[in-house]
SELUMLO-967860 format. One line per field, with one value per residue (C-alpha): residue number from 1; residue in one letter; chain; x, y, z. Coordinates in pm, whole numbers, plus 50000, padded with zeros to 5 digits. Layout:
REM SELUMLO-967860
num <- [NUM,...]
residu <- [A,...]
chaine <- [A,...]
u <- [X,...]
v <- [Y,...]
w <- [Z,...]
***
This chain:
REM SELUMLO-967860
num <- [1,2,3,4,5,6,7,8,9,10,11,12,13,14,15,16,17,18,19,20,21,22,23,24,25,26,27,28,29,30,31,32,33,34,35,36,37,38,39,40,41,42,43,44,45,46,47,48,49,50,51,52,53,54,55,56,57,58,59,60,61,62,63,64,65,66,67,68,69,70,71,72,73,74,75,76,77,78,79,80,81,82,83,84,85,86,87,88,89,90,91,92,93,94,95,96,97,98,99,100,101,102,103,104,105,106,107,108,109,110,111,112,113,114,115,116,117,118,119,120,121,122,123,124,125,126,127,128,129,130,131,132,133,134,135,136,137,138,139,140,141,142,143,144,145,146,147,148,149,150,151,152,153,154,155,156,157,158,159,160,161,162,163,164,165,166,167,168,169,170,171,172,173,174,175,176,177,178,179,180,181,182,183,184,185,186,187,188,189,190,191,192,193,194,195,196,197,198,199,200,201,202,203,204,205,206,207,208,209,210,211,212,213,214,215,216,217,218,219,220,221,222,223,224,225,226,227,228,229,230,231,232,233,234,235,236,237,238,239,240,241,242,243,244,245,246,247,248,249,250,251,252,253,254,255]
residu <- [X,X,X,X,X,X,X,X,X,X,X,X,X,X,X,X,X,X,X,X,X,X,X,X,X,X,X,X,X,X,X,X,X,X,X,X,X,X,X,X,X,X,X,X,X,X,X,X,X,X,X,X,X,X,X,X,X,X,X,X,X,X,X,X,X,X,X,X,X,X,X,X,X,X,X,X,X,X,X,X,X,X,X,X,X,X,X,X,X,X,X,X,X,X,X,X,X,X,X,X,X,X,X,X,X,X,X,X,X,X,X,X,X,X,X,X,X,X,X,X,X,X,X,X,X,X,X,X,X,X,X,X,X,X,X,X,X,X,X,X,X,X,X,X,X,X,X,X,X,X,X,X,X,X,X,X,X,X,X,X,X,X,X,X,X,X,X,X,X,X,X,X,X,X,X,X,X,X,X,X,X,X,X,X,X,X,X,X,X,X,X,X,X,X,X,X,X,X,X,X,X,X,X,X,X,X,X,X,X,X,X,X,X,X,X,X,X,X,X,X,X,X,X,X,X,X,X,X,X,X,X,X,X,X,X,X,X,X,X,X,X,X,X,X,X,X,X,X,X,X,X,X,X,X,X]
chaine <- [A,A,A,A,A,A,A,A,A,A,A,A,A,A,A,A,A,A,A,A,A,A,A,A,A,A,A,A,A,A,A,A,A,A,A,A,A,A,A,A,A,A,A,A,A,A,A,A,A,A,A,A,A,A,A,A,A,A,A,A,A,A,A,A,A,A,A,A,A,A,A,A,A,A,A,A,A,A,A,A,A,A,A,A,A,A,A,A,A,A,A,A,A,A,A,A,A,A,A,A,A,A,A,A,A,A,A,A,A,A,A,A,A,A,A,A,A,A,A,A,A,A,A,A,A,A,A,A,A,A,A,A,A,A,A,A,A,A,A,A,A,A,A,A,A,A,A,A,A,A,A,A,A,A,A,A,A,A,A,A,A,A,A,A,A,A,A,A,A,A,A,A,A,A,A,A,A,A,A,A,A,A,A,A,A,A,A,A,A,A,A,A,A,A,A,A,A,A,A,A,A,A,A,A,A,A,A,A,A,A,A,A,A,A,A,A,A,A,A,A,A,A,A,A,A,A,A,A,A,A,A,A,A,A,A,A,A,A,A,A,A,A,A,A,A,A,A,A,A,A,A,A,A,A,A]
u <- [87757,87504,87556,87306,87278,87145,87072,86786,86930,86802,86801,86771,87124,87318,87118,87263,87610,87634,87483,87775,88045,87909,87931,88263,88348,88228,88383,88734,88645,88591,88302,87926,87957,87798,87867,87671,87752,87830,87986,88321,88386,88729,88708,88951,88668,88421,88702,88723,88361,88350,88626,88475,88155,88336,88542,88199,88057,88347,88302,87957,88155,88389,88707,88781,88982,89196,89180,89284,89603,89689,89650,89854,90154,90154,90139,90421,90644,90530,90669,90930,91054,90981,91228,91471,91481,91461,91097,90924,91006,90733,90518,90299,89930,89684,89362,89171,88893,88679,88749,89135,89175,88961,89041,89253,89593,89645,89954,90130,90013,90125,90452,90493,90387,90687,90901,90851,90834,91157,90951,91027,90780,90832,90756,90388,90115,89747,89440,89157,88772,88574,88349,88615,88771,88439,88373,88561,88771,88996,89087,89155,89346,89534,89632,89686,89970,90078,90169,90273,90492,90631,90710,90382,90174,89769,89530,89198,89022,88688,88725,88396,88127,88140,87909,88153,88466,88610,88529,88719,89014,89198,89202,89334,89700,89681,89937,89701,89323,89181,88928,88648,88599,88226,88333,88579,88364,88194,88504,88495,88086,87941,87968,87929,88159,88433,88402,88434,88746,88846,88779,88960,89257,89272,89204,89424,89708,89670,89644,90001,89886,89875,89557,89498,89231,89058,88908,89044,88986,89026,89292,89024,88955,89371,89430,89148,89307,89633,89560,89360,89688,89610,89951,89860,89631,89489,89256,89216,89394,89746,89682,89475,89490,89742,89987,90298,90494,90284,90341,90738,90697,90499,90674,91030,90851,90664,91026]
v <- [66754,67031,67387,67609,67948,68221,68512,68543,68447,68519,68172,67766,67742,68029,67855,67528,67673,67854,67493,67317,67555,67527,67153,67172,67383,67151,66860,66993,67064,66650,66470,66538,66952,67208,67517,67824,67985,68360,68643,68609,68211,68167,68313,68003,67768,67922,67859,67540,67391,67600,67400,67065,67123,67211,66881,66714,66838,66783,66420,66420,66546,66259,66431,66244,66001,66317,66461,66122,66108,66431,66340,66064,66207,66491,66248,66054,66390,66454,66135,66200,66490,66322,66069,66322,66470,66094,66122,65836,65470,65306,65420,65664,65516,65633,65571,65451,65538,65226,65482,65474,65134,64973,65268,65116,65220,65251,65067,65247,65611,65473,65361,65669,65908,65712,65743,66136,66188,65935,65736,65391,65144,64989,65334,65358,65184,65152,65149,64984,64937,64615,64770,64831,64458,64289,64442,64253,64000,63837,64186,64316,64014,64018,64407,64351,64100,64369,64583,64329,64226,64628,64662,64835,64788,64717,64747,64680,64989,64971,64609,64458,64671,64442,64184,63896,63907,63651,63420,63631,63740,63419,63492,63864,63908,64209,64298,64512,64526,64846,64756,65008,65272,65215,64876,65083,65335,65127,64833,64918,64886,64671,64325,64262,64516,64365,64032,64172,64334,64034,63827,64033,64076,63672,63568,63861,63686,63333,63493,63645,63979,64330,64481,64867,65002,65305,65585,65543,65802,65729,65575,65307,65207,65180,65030,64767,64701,64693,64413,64207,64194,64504,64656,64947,65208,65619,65821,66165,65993,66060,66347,66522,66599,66886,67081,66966,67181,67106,66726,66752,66883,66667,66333,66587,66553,66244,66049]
w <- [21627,21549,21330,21342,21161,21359,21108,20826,20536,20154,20006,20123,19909,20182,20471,20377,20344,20640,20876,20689,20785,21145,21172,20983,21297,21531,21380,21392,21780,21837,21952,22125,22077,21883,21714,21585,21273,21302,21104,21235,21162,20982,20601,20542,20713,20400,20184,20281,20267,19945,19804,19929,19708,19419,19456,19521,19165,19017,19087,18974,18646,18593,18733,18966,18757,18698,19078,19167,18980,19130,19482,19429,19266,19547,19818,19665,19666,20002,20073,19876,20082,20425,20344,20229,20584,20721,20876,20729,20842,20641,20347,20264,20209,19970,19920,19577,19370,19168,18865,18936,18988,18734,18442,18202,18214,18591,18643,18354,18516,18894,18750,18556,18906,19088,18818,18805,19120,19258,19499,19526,19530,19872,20030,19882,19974,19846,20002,19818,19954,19920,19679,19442,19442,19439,19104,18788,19117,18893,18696,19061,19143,18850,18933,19292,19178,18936,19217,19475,19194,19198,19584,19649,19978,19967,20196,20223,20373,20584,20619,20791,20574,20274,20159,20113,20337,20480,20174,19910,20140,20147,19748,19769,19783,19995,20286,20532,20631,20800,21056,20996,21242,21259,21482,21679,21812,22035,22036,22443,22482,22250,22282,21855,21783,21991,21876,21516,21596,21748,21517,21246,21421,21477,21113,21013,21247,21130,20745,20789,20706,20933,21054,21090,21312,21209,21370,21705,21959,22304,22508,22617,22240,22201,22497,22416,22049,22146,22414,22180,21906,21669,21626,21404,21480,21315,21465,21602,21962,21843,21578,21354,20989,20942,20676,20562,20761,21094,21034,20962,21327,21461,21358,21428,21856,21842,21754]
***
């Protein structure tokens, strides 16, 4: 996916800006195209990437502790509502930062966001990297009980990437891995790949526990999955990120 801007431009900072809204563009338009910024792209697209950098230095800042909490509590009321109108049959996942999970603390704020917001626990369900529960493995363990011990879901997102695991999983008491997308790409052409996903969906099987594939695109990449034992799948092949509204919609069709 390619953006290039076409005019002159005054400054490397506006050239930069104007190549990112371009392959924003082209990334909402799927795979192996290109677009070409111009005057007339979507003022919400500017918005948009505009927004994204300001969330990006506001990380660099330490918010994101604080950004963290609030996109949790608003995806609990979102999930809140859905249930209300008796759209959502599972739970509503969300992932983790290391400075959420590990920041002391945690499970009082995640008790207090379903307590203000009138989510049960058994509708909400966390998704964790490696990263995060390699660092400090028996505080993580001991917090991963915590929650298990509350009715919420974890999952282990990106599975595959990390240094270590298969040998700490059997340790984890987690309820989902996410096979990471970077093995499903190619799931359908590469002979490594495949065996990964495989192999994850087997030792996922014989572990009790649920496996997720990520990033799926194609029917081909489903199909393949699907036939192999995976019996949850995201990606862009059944929908796209969208608004609230859209998505009441969507799942209002799709069931």
């Amino acid at each position: 996916m390619i953006g290039a801007p076409v005019k002159q431009l005054t400054g490397p900072e506006k050239l930069i800006q104007q190549a990112d809204m371009a392959m924003y563009k082209a990334k909402q338009q799927g795979r192996d195209t290109y677009v070409v910024y111009s005057e007339d792209l979507d003022s919400k697209l500017s918005k948009r990437v505009e927004l994204r950098n300001e969330l990006q230095e506001a990380i660099k800042t330490g918010q994101i502790a604080h950004l963290g909490k609030w996109v949790t509590t608003q995806a609990c009321k979102d999930a809140r509502r859905l249930l209300e109108m008796g759209l959502l049959k599972g739970r509503m996942a969300v992932n983790l930062s290391p400075l959420q999970f590990h920041r002391p603390g945690f499970l009082t704020v995640l008790r207090s966001i379903l307590e203000d917001t009138g989510l049960a626990p058994e509708h909400l369900e966390l998704e964790l990297t490696e990263g995060i529960l390699m660092k400090d493995s028996e505080g993580a363990i001991d917090i991963l009980n915590a929650l298990n011990d509350m009715g919420v879901a974890t999952a282990i997102d990106d599975f595959g990437t990390g240094f270590s695991s298969f040998s700490y999983l059997k340790d984890l008491p987690v309820d989902n891995i996410k096979i990471d997308r970077s093995f499903v790409d190619n799931v359908t052409t590469n002979e490594k790949d495949a065996a990964v996903c495989k192999g994850v969906i087997t030792l996922a099987r014989e572990m009790g526990l649920n496996v997720v594939a990520e990033g799926v695109e194609t029917q081909e990449q489903f199909c393949y999955l699907k036939s192999h034992g995976c019996e949850s799948f995201q990606g862009y092949y059944f929908a796209r990120p969208m608004l609230f509204e859209d998505l009441v919609q969507w799942i209002g069709k799709a069931g």
